[in-house]
C-alpha positions in Angstrom: 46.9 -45.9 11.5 47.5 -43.0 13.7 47.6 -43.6 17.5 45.6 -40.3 18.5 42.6 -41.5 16.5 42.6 -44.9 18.2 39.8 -43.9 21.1 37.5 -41.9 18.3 37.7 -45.2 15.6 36.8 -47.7 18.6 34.1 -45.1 19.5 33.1 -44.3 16.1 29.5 -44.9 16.4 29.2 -42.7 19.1 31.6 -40.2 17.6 29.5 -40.0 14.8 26.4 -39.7 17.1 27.8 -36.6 18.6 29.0 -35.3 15.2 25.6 -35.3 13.4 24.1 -34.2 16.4 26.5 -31.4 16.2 26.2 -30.1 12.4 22.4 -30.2 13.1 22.6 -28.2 15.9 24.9 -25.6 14.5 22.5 -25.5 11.4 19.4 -25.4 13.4 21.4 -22.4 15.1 22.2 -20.6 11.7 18.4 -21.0 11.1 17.2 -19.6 14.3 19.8 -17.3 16.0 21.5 -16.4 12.2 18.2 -15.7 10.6 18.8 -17.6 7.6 16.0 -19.8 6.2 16.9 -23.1 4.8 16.6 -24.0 1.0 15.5 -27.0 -0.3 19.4 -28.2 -0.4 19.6 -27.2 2.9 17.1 -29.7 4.5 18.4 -32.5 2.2 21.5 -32.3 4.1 20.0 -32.7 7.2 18.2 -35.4 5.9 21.9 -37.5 5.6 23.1 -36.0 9.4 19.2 -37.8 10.6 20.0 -40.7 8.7 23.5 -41.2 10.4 22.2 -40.3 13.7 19.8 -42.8 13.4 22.6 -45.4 11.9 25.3 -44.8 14.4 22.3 -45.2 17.3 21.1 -48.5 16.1 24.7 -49.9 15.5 25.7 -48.9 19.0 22.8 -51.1 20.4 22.8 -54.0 17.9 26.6 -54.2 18.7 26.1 -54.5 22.1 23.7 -57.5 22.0 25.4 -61.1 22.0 27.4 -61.7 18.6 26.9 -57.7 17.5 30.4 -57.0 17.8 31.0 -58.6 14.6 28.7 -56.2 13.1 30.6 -53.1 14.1 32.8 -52.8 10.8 29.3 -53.1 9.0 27.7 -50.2 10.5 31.4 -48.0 10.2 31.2 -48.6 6.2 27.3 -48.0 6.2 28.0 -44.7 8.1 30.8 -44.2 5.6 28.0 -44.5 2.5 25.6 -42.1 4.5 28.6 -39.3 5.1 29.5 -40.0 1.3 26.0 -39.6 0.4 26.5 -36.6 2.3 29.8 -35.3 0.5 27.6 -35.4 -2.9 24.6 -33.2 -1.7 26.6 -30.7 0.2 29.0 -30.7 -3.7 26.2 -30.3 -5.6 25.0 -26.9 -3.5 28.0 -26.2 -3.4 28.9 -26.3 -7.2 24.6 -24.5 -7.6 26.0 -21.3 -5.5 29.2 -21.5 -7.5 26.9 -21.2 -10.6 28.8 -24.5 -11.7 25.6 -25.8 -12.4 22.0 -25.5 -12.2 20.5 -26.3 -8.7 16.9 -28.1 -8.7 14.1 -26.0 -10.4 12.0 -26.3 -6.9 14.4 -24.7 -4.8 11.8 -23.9 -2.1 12.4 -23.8 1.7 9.9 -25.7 3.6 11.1 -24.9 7.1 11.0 -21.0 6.8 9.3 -18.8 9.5 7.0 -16.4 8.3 6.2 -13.4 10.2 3.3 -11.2 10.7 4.8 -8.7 8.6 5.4 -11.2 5.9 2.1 -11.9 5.9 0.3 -8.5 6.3 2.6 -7.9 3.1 1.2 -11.0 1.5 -2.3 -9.1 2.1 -1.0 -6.4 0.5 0.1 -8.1 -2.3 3.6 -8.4 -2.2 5.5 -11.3 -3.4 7.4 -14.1 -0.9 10.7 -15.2 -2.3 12.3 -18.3 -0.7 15.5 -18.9 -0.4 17.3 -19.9 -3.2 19.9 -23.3 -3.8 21.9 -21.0 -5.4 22.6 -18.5 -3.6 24.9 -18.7 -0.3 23.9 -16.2 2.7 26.7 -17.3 4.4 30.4 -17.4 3.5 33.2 -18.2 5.7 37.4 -17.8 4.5 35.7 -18.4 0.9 33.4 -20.9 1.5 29.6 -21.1 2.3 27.5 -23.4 4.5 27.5 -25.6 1.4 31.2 -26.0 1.1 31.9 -26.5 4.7 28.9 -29.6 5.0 31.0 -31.0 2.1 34.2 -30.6 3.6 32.9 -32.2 6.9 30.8 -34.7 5.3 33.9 -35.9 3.4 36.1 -36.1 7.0 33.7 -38.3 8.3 33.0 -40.6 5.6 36.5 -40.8 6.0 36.6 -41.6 9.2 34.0 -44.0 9.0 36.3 -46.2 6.5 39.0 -45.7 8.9 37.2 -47.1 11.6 35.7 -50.1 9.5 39.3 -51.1 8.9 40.7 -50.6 12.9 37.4 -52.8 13.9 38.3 -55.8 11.4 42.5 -55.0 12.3 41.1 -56.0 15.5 39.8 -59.4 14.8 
């Protein structure tokens, strides 16, 4: 194990409390500040980041209680599932901008703004056109948003194992 990682693995719940936190702030800040509307693959990653905030908060209370502690490798391998679960969405977008494969056929975003221009246009009879799963408005040294999630994601399931194994080494 590497020393350096010691305080993050014996921390991990909270780490990956402040983690999730994190990548749903920085897409909630591509959304708003960036201007880029979310597609349906889009909000299912978020889904997973909820799901590990909400995992990582529960095992840093129900560890705390009397006899919890032995529960702290449990909640580092459930938080490595959720950021593996995680891994596989942000792939799959991944591999649909890529044209690898087909993304879903209701690629729709749901958390879109719509402005009054938008829908004086609607009015007027123009066309809305979400965005799509498979296209990537954002690319970074070759990879989109997509690619990134699924290179984090995969770090922190990572992680998670790790720190399952330091919290039983501990025993």
């Amino acid at each position: 194990m590497i020393k350096g990682l010691d305080p993050i693995l014996h921390r991990w719940r909270l780490s990956a409390l402040v983690a999730s936190a994190g990548m749903l702030a920085i897409a909630h800040g591509f959304q708003t500040f960036g201007e880029l509307a979310p597609c349906a693959l889009c909000l299912r990653q978020r889904e997973v980041y909820w799901v590990a905030v909400a995992l990582a908060l529960a095992g840093m209370v129900l560890t705390r209680l009397q006899g919890g502690a032995k529960f702290r490798p449990a909640f580092n391998l459930g938080l490595a599932v959720v950021f593996a679960v995680g891994f596989g969405v942000a792939a799959y977008h991944a591999g649909a901008e890529w044209k690898w494969w087909p993304g879903p056929s209701t690629c729709a975003s749901t958390g879109a703004t719509v402005s009054l221009e938008a829908l004086t246009g609607l009015l007027d009879g123009a066309t809305v056109r979400a965005p799509a799963c498979d296209q990537a408005p954002w690319v970074f040294a070759g990879l989109s948003m997509a690619g990134w999630n699924a290179l984090i994601s995969l770090a922190l399931a990572a992680l998670s194992l790790a720190a399952a194994f330091y919290e039983r080494g501990k025993r």
